[in-house]
BALOBA-1460 file (C-alpha; in Angstrom, 3 decimals):
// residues 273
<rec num="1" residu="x" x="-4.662" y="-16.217" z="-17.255"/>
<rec num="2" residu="x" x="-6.997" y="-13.720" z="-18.998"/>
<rec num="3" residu="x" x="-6.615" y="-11.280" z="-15.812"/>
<rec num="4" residu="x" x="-2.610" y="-11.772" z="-15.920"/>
<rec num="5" residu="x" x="-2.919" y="-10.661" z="-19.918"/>
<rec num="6" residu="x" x="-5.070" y="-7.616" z="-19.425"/>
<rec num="7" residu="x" x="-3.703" y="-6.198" z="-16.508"/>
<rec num="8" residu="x" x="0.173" y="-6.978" z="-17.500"/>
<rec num="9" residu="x" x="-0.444" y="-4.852" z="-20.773"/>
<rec num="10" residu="x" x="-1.954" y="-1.910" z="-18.266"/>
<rec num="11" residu="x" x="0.694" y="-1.393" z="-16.045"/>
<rec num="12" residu="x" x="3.356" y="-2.020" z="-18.202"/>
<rec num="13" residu="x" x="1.300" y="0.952" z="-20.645"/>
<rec num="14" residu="x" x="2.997" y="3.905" z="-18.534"/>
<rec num="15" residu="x" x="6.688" y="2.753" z="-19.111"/>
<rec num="16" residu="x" x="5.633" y="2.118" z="-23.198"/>
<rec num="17" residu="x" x="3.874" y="5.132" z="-23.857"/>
<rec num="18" residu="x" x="5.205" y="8.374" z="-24.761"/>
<rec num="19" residu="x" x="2.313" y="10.588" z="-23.590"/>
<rec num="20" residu="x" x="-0.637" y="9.446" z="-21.046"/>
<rec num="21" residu="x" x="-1.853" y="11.553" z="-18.431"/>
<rec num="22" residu="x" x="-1.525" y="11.974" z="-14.740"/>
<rec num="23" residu="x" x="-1.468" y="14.024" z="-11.382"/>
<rec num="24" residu="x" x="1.496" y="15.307" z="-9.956"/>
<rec num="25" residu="x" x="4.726" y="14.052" z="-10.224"/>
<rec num="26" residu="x" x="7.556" y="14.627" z="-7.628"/>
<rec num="27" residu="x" x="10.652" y="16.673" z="-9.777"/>
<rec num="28" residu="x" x="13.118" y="14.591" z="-10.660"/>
<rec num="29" residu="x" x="15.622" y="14.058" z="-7.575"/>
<rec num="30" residu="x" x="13.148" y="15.221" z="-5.148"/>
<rec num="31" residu="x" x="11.234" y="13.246" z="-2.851"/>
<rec num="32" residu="x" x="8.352" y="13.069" z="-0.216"/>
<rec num="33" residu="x" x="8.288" y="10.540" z="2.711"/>
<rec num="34" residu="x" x="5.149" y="9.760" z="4.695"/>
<rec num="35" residu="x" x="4.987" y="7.564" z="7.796"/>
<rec num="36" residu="x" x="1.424" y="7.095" z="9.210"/>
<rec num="37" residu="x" x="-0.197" y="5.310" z="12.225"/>
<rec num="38" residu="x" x="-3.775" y="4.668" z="11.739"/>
<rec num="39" residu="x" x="-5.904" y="3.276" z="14.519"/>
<rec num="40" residu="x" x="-8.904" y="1.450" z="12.940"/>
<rec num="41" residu="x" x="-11.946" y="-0.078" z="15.055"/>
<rec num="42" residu="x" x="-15.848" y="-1.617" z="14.622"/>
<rec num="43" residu="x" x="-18.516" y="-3.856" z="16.133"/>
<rec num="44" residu="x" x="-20.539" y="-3.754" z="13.034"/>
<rec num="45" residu="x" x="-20.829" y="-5.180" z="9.445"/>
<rec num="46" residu="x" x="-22.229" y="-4.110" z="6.313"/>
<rec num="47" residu="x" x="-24.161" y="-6.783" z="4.994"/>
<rec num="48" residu="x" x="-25.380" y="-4.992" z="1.616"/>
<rec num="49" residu="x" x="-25.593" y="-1.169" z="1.000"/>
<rec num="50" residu="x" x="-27.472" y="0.847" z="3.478"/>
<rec num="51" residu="x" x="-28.009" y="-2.533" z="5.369"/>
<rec num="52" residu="x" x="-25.911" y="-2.865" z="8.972"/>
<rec num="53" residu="x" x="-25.793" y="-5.576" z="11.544"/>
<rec num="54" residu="x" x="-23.668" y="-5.894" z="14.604"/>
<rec num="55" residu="x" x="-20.573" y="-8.747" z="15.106"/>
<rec num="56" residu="x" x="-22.303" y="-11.622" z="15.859"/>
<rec num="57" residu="x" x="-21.406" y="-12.575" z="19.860"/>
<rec num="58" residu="x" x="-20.360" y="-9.126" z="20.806"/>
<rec num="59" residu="x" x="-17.557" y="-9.248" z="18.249"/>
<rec num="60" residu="x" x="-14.994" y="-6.722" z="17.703"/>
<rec num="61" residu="x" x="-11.971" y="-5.936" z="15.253"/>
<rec num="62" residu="x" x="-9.196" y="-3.647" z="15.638"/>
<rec num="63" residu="x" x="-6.520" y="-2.719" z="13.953"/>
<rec num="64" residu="x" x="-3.179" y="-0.421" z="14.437"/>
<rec num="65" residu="x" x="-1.253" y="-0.261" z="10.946"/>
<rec num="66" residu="x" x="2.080" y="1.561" z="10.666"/>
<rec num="67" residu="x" x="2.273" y="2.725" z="6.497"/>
<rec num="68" residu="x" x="5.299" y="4.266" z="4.799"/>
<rec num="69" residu="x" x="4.168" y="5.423" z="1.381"/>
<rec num="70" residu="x" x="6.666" y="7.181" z="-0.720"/>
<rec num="71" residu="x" x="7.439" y="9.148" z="-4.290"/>
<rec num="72" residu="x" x="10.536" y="9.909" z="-5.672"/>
<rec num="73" residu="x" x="10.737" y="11.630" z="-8.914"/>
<rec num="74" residu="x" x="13.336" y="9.646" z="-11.115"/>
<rec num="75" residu="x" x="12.715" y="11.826" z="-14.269"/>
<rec num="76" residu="x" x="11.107" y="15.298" z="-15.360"/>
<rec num="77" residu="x" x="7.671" y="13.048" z="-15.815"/>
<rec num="78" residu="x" x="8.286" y="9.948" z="-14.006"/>
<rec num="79" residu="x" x="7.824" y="9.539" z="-10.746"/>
<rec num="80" residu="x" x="8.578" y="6.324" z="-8.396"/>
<rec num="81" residu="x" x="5.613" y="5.281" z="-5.925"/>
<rec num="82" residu="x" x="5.422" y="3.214" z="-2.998"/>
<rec num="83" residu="x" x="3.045" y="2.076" z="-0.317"/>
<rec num="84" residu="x" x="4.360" y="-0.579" z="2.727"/>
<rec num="85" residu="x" x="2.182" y="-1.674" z="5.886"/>
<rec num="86" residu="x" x="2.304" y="-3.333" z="8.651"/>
<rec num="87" residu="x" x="-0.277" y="-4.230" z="10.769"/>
<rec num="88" residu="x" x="-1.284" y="-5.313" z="14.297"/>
<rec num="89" residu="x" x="-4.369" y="-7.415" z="14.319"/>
<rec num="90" residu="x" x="-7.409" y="-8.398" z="17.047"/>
<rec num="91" residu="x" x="-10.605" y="-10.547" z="16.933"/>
<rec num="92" residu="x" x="-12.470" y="-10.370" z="20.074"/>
<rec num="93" residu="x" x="-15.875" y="-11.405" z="21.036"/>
<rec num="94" residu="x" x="-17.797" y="-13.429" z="24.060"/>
<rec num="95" residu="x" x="-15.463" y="-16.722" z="23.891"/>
<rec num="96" residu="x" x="-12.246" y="-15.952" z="22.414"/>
<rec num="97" residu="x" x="-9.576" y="-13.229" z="21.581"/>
<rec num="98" residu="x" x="-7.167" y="-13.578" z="18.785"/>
<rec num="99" residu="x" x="-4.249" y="-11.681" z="17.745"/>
<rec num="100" residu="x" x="-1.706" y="-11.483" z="14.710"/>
<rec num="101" residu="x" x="0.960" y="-8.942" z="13.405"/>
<rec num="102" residu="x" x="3.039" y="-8.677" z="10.603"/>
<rec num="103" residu="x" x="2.993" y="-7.290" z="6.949"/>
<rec num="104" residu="x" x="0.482" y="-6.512" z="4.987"/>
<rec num="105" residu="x" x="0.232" y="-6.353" z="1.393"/>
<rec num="106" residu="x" x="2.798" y="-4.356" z="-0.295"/>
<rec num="107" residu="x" x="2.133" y="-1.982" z="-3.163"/>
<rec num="108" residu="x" x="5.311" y="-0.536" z="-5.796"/>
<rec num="109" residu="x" x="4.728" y="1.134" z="-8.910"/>
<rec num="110" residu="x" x="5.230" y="4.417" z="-11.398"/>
<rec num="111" residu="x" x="3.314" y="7.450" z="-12.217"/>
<rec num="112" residu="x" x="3.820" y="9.400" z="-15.392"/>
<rec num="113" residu="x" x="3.020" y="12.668" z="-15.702"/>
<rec num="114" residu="x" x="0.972" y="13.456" z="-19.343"/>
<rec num="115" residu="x" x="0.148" y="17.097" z="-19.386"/>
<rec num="116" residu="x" x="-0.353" y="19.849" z="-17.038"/>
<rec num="117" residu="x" x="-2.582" y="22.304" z="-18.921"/>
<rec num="118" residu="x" x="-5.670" y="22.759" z="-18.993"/>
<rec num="119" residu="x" x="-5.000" y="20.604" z="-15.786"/>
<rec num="120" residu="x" x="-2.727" y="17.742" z="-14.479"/>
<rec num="121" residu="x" x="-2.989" y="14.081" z="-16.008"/>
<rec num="122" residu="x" x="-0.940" y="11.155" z="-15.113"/>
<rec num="123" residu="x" x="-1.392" y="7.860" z="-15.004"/>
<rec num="124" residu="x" x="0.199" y="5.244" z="-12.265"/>
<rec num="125" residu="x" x="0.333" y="1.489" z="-12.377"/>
<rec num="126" residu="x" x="1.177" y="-0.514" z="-9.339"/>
<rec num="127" residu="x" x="2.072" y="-4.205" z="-8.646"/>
<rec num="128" residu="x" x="0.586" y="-5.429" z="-5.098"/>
<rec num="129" residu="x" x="2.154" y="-8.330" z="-3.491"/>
<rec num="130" residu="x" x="1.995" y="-10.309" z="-0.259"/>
<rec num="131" residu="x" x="4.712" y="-10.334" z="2.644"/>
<rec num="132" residu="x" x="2.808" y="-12.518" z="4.940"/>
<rec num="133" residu="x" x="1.778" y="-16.371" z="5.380"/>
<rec num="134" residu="x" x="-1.898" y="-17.546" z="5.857"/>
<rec num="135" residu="x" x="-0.558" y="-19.316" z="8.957"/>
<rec num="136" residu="x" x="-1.857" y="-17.093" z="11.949"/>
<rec num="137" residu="x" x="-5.478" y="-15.422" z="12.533"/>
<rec num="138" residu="x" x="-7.011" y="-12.886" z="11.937"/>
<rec num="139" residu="x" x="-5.356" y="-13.125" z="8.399"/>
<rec num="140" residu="x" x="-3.648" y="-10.129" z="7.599"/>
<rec num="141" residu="x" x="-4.900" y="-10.108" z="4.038"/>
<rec num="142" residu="x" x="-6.024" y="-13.154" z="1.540"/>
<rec num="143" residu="x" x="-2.090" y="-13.551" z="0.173"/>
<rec num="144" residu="x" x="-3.054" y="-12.488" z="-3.406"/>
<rec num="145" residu="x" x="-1.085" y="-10.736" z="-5.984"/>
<rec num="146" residu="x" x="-2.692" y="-7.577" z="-7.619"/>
<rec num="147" residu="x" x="-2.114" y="-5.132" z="-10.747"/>
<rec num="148" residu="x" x="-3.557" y="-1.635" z="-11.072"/>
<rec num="149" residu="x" x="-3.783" y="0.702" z="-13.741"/>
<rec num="150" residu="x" x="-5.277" y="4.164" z="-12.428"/>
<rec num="151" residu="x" x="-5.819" y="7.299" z="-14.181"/>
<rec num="152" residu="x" x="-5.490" y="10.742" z="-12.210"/>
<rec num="153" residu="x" x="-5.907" y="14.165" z="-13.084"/>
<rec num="154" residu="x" x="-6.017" y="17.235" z="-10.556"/>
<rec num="155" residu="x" x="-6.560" y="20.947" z="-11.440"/>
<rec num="156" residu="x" x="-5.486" y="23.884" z="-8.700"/>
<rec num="157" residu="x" x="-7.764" y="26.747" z="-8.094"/>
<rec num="158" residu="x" x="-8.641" y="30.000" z="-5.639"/>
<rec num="159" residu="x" x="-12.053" y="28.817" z="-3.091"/>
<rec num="160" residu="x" x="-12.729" y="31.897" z="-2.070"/>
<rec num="161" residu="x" x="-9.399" y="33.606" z="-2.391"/>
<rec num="162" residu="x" x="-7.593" y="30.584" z="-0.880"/>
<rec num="163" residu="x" x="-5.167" y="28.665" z="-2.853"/>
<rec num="164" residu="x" x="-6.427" y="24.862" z="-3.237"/>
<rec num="165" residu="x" x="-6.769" y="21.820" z="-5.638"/>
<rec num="166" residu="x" x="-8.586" y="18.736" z="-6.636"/>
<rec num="167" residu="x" x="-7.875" y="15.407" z="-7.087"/>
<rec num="168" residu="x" x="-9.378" y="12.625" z="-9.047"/>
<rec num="169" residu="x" x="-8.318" y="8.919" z="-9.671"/>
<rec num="170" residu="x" x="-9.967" y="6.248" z="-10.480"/>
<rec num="171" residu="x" x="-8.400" y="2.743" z="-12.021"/>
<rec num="172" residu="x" x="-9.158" y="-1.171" z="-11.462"/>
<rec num="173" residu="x" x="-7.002" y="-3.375" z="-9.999"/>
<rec num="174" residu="x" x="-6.963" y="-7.411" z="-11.114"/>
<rec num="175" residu="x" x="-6.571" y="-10.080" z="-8.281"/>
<rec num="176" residu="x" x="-4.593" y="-12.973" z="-10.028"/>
<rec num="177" residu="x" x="-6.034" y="-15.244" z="-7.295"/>
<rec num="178" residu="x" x="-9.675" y="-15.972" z="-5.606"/>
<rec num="179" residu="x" x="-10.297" y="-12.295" z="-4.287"/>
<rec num="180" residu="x" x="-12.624" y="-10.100" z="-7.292"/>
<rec num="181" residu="x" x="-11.424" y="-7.977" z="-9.414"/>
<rec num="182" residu="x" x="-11.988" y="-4.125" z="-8.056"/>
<rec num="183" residu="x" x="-12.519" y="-0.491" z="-9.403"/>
<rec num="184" residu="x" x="-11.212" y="1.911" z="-6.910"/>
<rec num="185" residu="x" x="-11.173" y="5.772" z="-6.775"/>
<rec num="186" residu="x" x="-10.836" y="8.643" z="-5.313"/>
<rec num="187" residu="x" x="-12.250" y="12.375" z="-5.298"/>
<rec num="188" residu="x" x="-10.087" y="15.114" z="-2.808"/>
<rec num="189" residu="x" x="-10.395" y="18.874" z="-1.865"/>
<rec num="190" residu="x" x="-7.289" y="20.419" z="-0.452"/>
<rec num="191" residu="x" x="-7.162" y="23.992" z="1.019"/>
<rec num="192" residu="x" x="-3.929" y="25.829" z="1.511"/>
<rec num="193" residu="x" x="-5.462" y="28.912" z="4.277"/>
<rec num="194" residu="x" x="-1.748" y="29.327" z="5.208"/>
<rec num="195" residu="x" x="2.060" y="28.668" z="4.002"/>
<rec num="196" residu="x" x="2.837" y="24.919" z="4.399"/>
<rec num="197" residu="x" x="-0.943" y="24.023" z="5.605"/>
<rec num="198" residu="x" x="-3.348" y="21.906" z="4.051"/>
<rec num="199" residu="x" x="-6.872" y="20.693" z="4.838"/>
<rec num="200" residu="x" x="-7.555" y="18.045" z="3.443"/>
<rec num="201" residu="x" x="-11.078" y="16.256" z="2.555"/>
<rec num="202" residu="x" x="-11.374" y="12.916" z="0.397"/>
<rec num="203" residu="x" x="-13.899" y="10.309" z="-0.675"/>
<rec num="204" residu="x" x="-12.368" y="7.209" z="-1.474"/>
<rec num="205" residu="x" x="-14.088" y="3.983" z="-3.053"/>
<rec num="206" residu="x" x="-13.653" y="0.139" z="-3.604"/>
<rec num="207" residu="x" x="-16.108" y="-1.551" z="-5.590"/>
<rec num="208" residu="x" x="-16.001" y="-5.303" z="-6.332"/>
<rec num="209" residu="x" x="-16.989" y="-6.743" z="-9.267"/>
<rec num="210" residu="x" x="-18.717" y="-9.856" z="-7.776"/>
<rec num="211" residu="x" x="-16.383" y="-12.033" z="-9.704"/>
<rec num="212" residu="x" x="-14.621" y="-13.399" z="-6.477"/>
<rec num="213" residu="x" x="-14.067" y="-17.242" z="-5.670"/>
<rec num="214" residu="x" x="-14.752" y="-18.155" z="-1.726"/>
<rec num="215" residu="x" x="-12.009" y="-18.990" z="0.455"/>
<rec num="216" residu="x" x="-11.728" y="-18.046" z="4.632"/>
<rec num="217" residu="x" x="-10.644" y="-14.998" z="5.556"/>
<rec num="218" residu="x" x="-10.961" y="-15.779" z="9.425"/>
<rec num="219" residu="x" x="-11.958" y="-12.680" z="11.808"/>
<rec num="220" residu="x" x="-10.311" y="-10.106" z="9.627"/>
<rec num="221" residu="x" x="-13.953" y="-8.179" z="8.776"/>
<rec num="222" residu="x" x="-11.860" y="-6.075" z="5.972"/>
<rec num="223" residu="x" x="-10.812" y="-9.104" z="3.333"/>
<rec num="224" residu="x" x="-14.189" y="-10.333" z="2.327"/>
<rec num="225" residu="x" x="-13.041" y="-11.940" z="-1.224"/>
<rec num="226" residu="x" x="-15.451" y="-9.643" z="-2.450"/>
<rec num="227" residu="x" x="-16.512" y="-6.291" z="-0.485"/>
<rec num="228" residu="x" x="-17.424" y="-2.685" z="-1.841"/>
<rec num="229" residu="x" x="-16.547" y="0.346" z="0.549"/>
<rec num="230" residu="x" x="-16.915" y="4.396" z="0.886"/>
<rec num="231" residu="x" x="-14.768" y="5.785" z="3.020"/>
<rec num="232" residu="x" x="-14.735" y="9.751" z="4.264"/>
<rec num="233" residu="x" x="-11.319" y="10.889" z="5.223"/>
<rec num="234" residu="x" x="-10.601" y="14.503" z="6.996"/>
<rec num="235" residu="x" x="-7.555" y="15.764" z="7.817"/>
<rec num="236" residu="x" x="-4.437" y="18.716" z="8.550"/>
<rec num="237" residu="x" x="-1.219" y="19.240" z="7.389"/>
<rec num="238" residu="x" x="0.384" y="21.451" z="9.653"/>
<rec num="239" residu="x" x="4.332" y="22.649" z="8.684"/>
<rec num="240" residu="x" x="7.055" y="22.156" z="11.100"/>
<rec num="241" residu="x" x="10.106" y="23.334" z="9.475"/>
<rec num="242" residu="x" x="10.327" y="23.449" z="5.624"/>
<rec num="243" residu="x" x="10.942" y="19.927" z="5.003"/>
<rec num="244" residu="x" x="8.605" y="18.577" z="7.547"/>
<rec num="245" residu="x" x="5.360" y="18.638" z="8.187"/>
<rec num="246" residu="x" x="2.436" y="16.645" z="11.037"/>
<rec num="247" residu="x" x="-0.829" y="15.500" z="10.069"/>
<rec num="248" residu="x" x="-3.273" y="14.600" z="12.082"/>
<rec num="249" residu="x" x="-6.825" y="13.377" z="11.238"/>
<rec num="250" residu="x" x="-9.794" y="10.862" z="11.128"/>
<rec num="251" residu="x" x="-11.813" y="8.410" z="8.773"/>
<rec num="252" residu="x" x="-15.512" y="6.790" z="8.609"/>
<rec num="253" residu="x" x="-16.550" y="3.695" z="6.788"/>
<rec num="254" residu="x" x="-20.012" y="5.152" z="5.707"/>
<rec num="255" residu="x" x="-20.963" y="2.770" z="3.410"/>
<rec num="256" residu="x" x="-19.896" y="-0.452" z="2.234"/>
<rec num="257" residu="x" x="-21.302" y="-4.300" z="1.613"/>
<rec num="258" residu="x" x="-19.594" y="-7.181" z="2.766"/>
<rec num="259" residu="x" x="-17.176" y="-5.433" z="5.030"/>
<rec num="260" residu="x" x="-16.564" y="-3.490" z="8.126"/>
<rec num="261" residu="x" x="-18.064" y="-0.398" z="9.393"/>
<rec num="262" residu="x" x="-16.318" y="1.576" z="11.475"/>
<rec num="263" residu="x" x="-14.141" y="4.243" z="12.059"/>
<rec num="264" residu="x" x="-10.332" y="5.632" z="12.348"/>
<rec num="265" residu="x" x="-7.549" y="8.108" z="13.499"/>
<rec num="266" residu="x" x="-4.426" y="8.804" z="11.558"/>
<rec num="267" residu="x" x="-1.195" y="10.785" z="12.728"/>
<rec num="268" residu="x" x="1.303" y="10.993" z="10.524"/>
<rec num="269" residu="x" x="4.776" y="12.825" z="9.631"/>
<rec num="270" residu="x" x="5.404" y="14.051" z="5.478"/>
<rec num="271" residu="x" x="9.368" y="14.732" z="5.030"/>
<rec num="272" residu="x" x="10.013" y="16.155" z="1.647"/>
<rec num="273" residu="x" x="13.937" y="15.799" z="0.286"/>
């Protein structure tokens, strides 16, 4: 009850609050549209940081997700978010194979937009919620219900001549449920070289807070009910015409405990209306 209390007063602070902080905000009746495939895939564990051992029995999970994450700006500072998956799931090692599909946990929320000078600050809260049942394996998450309150603030620059910008976040979401409670956050380079184009380089981070209750989570190596995780993320946006762009790019699970290793592709398409 104590998690429901705190974390109901944080994400309900950006739609009470007159002035907080935040990143950028879509303008109002604009709006971007990203669909994504990534391709995810490991034979390894992280046991504790810096500490690695294979799947036991030649074991190996994949997974293909399909995400649509969007932002549509409903006023000058306030900005609609959302994040949807679904996922195709498979367990395989020396004596059996096991697939699932379905959705994933969902993820809706607001970002408002504070100040923009001396640089950006917003801050976003999200509610995350389940679409799936604990019926099939591997489970395609731990069917919890989460809040996060994240602050973000981002400040654009010249590297070197060339137009680019940071990004920071960093928040805590609360798991009303078994799973621990998590601080997660992110630090991103983008580089414009050329009209439209962005590279774009990211560090992002979960960290549990060991404050988890056990339950199965069945062959899916990414749901441990607690699990930390530092993921590297490379990739380019590449303009089509001037409402849509490709992006194509790659991901490594570099360090973690309790969780997969591994590493990814993504290919995705950014529409902006």
């Amino acid at each position: 009850m104590k998690k429901v209390f705190i974390f109901t007063v944080l994400f309900m602070l950006p739609a009470l609050t007159k002035s907080l902080a935040g990143a950028w905000v879509q303008e109002k009746g604009k709006s971007l549209h990203i669909f994504t495939y990534y391709f995810y895939t490991t034979d390894k564990l992280f046991k504790g940081y810096g500490d690695r051992e294979a799947i036991p029995n030649n074991g190996k999970f994949t997974k293909h997700e399909f995400n649509y994450y969007m932002e549509a700006g409903l006023l000058k500072r306030l900005t609609l978010v959302g994040n949807f998956f679904f996922d195709f799931l498979e367990f395989k090692d020396a004596f059996s194979k096991d697939r699932n599909r379905g959705l994933g946990d969902q993820e809706v929320g607001i970002r408002v937009n504070l100040f923009n000078e001396p640089f950006v600050f917003s801050v976003q809260g999200l509610f995350v919620f389940p679409a799936y049942s604990l019926d099939d394996t591997p489970l395609l998450g731990n069917q919890d219900v989460g809040l996060e309150g994240k602050l973000l603030a981002g400040k654009s620059f010249l590297l070197l001549e060339i137009p680019s910008y940071v990004n920071t976040e960093a928040g805590i979401r609360f798991r009303i449920g078994e799973p621990s409670d998590q601080i997660r956050y992110q630090l991103l380079l983008g580089i414009k070289p050329r009209t439209g184009w962005e590279i774009i380089l990211a560090i992002d981070g979960i960290e549990g807070l060991r404050n988890e209750e056990p339950f199965r989570v069945s062959k899916n190596v990414t749901i441990n009910p607690d699990f930390s995780l530092i993921k590297g993320t490379g990739s380019v946006v590449i303009p089509i015409t001037r409402s849509l762009s490709l992006e194509f790019g790659g991901f490594w699970h570099f360090m973690g405990r309790n969780t997969g290793e591994g590493w990814g592709i993504k290919v995705g398409s950014w529409f902006r209306l």
